[in-house]
C-alpha positions in Angstrom: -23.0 -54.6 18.7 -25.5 -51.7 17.8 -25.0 -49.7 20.5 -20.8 -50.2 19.8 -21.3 -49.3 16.3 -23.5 -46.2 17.7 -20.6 -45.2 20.3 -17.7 -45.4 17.5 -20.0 -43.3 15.0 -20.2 -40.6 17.8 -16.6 -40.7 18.4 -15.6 -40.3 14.7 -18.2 -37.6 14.1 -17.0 -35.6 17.8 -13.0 -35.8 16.3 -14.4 -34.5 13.1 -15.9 -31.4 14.6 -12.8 -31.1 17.3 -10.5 -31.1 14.5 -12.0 -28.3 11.7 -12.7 -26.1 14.7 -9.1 -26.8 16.1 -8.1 -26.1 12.3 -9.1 -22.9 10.6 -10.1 -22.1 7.0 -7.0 -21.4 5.3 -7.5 -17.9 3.7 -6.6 -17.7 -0.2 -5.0 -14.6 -1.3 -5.0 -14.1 -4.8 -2.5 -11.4 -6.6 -3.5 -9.1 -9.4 -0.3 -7.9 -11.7 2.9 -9.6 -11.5 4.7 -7.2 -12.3 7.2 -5.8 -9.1 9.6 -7.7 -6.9 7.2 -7.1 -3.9 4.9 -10.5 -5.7 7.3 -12.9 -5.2 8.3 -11.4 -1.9 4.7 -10.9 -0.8 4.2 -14.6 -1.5 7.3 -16.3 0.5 6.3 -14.6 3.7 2.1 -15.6 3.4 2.8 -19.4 1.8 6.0 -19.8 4.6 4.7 -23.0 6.1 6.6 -21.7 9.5 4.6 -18.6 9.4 3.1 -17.2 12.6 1.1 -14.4 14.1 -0.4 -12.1 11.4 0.6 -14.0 8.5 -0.3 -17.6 9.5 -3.0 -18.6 7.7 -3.4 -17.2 4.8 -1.9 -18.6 1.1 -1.6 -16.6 -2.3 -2.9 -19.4 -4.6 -3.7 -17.7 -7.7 -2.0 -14.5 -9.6 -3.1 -12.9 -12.8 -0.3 -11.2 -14.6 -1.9 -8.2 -16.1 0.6 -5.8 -17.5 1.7 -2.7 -19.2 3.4 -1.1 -22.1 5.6 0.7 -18.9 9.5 -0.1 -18.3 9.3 -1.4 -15.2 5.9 -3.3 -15.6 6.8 -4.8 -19.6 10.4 -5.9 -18.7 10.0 -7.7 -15.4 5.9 -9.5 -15.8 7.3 -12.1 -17.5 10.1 -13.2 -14.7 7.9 -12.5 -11.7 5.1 -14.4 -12.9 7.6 -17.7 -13.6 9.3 -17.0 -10.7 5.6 -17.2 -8.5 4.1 -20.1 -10.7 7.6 -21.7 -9.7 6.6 -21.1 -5.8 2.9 -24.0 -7.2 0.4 -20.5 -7.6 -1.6 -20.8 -10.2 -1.5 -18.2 -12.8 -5.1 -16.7 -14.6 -5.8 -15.5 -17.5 -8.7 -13.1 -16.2 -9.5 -11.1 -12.8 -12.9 -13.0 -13.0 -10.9 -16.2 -12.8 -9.0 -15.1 -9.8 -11.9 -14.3 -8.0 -13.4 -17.0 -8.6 -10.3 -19.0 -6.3 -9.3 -16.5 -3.5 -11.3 -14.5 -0.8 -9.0 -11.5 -0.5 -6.7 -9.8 -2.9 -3.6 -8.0 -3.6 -3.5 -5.3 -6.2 0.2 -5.4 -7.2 0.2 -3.8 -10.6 3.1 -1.4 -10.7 2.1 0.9 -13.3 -1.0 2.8 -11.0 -2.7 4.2 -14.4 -4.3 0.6 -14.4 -5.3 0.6 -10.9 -8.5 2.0 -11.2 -9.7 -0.3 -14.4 -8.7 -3.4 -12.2 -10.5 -2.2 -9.0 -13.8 -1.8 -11.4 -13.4 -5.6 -11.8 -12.1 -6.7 -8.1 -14.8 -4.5 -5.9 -17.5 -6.2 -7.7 -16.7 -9.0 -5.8 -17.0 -7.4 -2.6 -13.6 -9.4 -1.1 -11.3 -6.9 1.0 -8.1 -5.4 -1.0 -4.8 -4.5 -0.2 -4.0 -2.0 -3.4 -0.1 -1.5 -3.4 1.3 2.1 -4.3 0.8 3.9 -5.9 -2.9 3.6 -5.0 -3.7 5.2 -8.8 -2.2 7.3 -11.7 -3.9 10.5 -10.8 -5.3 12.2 -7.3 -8.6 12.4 -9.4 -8.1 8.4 -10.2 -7.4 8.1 -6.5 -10.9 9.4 -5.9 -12.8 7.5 -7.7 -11.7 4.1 -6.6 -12.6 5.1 -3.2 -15.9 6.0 -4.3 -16.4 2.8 -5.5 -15.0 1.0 -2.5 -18.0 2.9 -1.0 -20.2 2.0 -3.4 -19.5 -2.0 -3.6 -18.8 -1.8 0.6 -15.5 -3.0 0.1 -12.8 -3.0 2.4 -9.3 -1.8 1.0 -6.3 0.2 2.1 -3.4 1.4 0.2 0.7 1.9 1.7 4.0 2.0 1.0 6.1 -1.1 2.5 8.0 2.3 4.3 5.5 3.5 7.1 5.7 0.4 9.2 9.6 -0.3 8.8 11.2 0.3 12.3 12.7 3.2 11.2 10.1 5.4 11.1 8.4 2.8 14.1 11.0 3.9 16.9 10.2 7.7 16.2 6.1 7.2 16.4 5.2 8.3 20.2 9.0 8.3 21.0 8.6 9.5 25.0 12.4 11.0 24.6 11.1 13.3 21.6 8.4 15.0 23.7 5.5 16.5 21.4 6.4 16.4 17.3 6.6 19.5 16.4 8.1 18.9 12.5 9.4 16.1 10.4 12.3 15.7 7.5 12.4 12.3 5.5 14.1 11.5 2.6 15.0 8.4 0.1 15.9 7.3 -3.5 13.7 9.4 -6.2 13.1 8.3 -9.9 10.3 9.3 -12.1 8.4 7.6 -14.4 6.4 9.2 -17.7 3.3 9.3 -17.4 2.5 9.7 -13.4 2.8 12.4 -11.4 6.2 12.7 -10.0 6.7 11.4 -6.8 3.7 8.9 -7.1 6.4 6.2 -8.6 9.1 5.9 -6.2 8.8 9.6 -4.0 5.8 7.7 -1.9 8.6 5.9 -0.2 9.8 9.2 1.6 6.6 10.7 1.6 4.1 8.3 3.3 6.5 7.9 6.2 6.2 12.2 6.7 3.0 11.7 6.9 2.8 8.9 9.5 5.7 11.2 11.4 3.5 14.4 11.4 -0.2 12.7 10.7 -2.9 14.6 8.4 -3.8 18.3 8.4 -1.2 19.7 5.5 -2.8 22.6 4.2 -0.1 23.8 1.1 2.6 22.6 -0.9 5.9 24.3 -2.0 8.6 22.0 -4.3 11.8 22.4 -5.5 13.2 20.3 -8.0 16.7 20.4 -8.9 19.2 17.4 -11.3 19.9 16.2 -7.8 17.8 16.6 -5.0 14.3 17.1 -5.2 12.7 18.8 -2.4 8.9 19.3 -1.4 8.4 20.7 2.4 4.3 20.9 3.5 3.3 23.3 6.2 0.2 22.1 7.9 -2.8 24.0 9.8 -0.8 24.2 13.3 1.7 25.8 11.6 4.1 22.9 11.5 6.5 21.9 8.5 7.5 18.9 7.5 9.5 18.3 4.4 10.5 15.4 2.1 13.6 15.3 0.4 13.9 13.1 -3.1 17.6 11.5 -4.1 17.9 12.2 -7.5 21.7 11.3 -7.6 24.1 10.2 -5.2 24.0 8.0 -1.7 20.3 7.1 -1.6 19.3 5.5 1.7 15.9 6.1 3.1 15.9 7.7 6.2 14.1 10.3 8.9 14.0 13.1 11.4 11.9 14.1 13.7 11.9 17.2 15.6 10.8 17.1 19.2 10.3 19.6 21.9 12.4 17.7 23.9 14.7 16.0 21.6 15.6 15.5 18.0 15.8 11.9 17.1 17.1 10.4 13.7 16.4 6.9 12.5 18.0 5.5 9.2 17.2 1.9 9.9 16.5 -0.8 7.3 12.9 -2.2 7.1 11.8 -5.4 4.6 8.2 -5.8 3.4 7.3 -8.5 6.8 5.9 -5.7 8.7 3.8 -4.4 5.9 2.6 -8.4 5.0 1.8 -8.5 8.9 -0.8 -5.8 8.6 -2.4 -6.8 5.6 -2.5 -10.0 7.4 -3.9 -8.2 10.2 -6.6 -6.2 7.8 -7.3 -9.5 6.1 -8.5 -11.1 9.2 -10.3 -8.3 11.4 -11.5 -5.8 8.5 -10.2 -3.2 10.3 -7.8 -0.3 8.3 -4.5 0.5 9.2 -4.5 3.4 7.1 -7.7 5.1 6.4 -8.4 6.2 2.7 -8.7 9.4 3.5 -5.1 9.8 4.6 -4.1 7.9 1.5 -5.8 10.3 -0.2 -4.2 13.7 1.2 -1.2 11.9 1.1 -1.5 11.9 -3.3 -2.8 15.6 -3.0 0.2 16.4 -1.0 2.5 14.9 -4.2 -0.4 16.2 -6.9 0.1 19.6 -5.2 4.0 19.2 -5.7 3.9 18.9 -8.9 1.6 22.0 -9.5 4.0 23.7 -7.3 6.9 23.0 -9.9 4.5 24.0 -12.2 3.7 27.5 -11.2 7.4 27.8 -10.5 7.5 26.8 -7.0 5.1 28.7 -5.4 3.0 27.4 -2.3 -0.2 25.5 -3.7 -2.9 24.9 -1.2 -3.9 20.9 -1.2 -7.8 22.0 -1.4 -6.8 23.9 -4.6 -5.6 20.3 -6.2 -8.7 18.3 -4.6 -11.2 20.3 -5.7 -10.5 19.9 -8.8 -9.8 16.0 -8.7 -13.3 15.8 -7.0 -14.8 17.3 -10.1 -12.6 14.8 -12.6 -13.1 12.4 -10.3 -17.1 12.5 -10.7 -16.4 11.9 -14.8 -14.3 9.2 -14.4 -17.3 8.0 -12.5 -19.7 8.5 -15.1 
């Protein structure tokens, strides 16, 4: 009887082990600012039961609705954050209680101004971010939160939902293109007080330039019109790319690139899946889809635009606008 008691034990305990190592540790995700459509679509694609690959695994469990005195953050916290706590996540009251409940996070907050305040609180924690765009207010802003991602080793990276949509996909390392030798992109454009111009809604068009042409723009020349707005970069091999903002009129997002063999044109539609896939992805290895330091010359490349307008559309050189944003940068620091 003892040695049958002794045999079932050891079974029991062996299907235990079997089971949590056939089973792995769901990953919580917890949201900070509730404030943008991309919350409760970031949280049907991570808590889809049927979810696979990238995003299996992982469930937004908590979200902290945060908030500003900004249009587009103080009209719409209120539905997003019923509309989520509708989907069973459970809504804070503090970051501190949100970190207490999740191991990675997503900075949603729309309005970027606050980004930098929030990431003060969520770095301490040392849990990997995804910081939505715009990745701050200001390049200098910018800056310092990735100082302090180096300072609190934290993992983060920042992107518009645009640079991994198929459009710009089937145009990366196209063999039919031949070597890139320039870029055009262009999508809908509307400002909002307080931020530099294209930080708002210009990022769309812009951060897919960059993933078309890669780093390495070295000045800045914009002009801004009641309809189009128009920024074009040329960078250090002499190539141009340019970004084209839809003030008015048909506003699809859309790109060209120019080839030495061929010029291809994509216009394609692309949702926020492939984005949630590499956060997914980041989540789970730790490694970066988009460096910070791209991130950052990307917000110099718009920072320099608006100096550009500025000084009446003459070419501003991206080093002039991070020098200076270095040197702010260290006092927000302080």
């Amino acid at each position: 009887m003892k040695q049958l008691l002794c045999l079932l034990f050891f079974f029991l305990f062996s299907t235990s082990i079997a089971m949590s190592q056939s089973e792995p540790k769901l990953m919580r995700l917890g949201i900070v600012g509730l404030d943008t459509s991309h919350v409760p679509a970031f949280t049907k694609l991570f808590n889809n039961p049927k979810a696979d690959g990238d995003l299996a695994g992982f469930k937004v469990v908590a979200g902290y609705p945060g908030g500003t005195d900004m249009p587009a953050s103080r009209d719409r916290v209120a539905k997003f954050t019923e509309e989520i706590r509708g989907m069973g996540v459970e809504i804070v009251n503090t970051i501190p209680e949100l970190l207490n409940r999740v191991d990675m996070i997503l900075l949603e907050s729309v309005d970027g101004r606050i980004h930098l305040k929030e990431a003060r609180e969520i770095f301490k924690s040392g849990k990997p971010v995804f910081i939505d765009k715009p990745v701050a207010g200001t390049l200098a802003e910018a800056i310092a939160i990735y100082e302090l991602a180096k300072r609190h080793n934290v993992k983060y990276f920042s992107s518009s939902s645009l640079r991994f949509g198929d459009n710009i996909r089937e145009l990366i390392g196209n063999p039919a293109a031949g070597e890139t030798l320039g870029a055009m992109t262009w999508g809908p454009c509307s400002y909002q007080a307080g931020t530099p111009d294209l930080f708002f809604y210009g990022i769309h068009g812009v951060e897919p330039l960059f993933t078309l042409m890669g780093t390495g723009c070295e000045n800045v020349t914009r002009t801004k019109g009641p309809k189009h707005d128009q920024v074009t970069g040329v960078w250090k091999d002499g190539r141009i790319g340019t970004y084209r903002g839809i003030v008015q009129g048909k506003a699809d997002y859309g790109a060209v690139l120019y080839g030495s063999k061929a010029i291809l044109q994509s216009d394609k539609k692309s949702g926020y899946e492939a984005l949630c896939r590499e956060i997914g992805r980041f989540f789970r290895t730790g490694i970066v889809p988009v460096s910070p330091e791209e991130t950052l010359e990307i917000f110099a490349f718009m920072e320099a635009a608006d100096e550009s307008l500025r000084q009446g559309g003459k070419p501003v050189a991206l080093e002039t606008v991070m020098t200076k944003a270095k040197a702010d940068a260290v006092q927000l620091l302080k």
